[in-house]
Structures are given as C-alpha cells and as structure tokens.
C-alpha positions in Angstrom: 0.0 0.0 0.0 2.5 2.8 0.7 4.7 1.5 -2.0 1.8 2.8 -4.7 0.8 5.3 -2.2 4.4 7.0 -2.6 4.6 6.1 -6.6 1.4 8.3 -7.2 2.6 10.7 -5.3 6.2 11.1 -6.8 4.9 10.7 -10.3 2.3 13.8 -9.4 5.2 15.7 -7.8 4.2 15.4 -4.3 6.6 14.4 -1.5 7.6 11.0 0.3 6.0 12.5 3.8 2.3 13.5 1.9 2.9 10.0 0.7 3.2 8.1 4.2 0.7 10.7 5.6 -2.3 9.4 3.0 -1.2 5.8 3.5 -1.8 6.4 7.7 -5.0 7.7 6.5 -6.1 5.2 4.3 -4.7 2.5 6.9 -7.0 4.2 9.3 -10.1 4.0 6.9 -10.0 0.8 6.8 -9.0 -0.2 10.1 -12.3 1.9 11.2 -14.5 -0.5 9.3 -13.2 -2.9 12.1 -14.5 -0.1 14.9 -10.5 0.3 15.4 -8.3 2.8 14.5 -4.4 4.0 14.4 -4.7 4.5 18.2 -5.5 0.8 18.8 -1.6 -0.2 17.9 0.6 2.3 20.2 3.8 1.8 17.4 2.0 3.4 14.7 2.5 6.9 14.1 -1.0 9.5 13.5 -1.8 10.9 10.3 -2.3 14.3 9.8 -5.4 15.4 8.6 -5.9 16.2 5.5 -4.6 19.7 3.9 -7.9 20.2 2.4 -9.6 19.7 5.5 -7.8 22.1 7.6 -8.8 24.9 4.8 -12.0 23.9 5.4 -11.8 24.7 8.4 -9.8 27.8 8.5 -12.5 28.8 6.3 -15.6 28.2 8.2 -13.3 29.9 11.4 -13.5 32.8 9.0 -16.4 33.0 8.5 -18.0 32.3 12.1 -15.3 35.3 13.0 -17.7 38.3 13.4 -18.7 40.5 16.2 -22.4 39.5 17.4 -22.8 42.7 19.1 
C-alpha cells in the first residue's frame, strides 16, 4: 500500500511525507471498518489530517469570525 501510495505521489510531484501521511489515513479507513483505529496499535505513528480539510476549516473559522454585538 505505501509502495503505490508514494509512486502516485512522486509521479504527481508530491513528497515522500504527503505520501506516508495518505497511507496512515487510508490504513486508518479501513481499520475503522473494524471499529478500530491508528490508536488501537501504540507503534503506529498519526496521520495528519488532510490539507484540504484544515482549509476547510480555517474557512468556516472565518467565517463564524464576526462580532455578534
């Protein structure tokens, strides 16, 4: 799995971490149709969320930003 995780990723010029990052998350995916997760093996490193995610986010912050008064 992280072997073509990290092919894709080189051939579309991304780098070896965004490469190990989306196989964490697609390790956790599936482990979640188990009802476990990264957290259930101590060893394994997080993922990071996803970068489009966090704009998300940072977006709706933005938004929900404004003075009520």
């Amino acid at each position: 799995m992280s072997h073509d995780t990290r092919h894709r990723h080189i051939m579309n010029g991304g780098t070896i971490e965004d490469a190990s990052n989306d196989t964490l998350l697609l390790l956790e995916a599936k482990l979640a149709l188990t009802n476990k997760g990264l957290h259930d093996f101590p060893e394994m490193p997080f993922a990071l969320p996803p970068i489009e995610l966090l704009l998300v986010n940072l977006q709706l912050a933005t938004e929900f930003d404004y003075d009520t008064d």
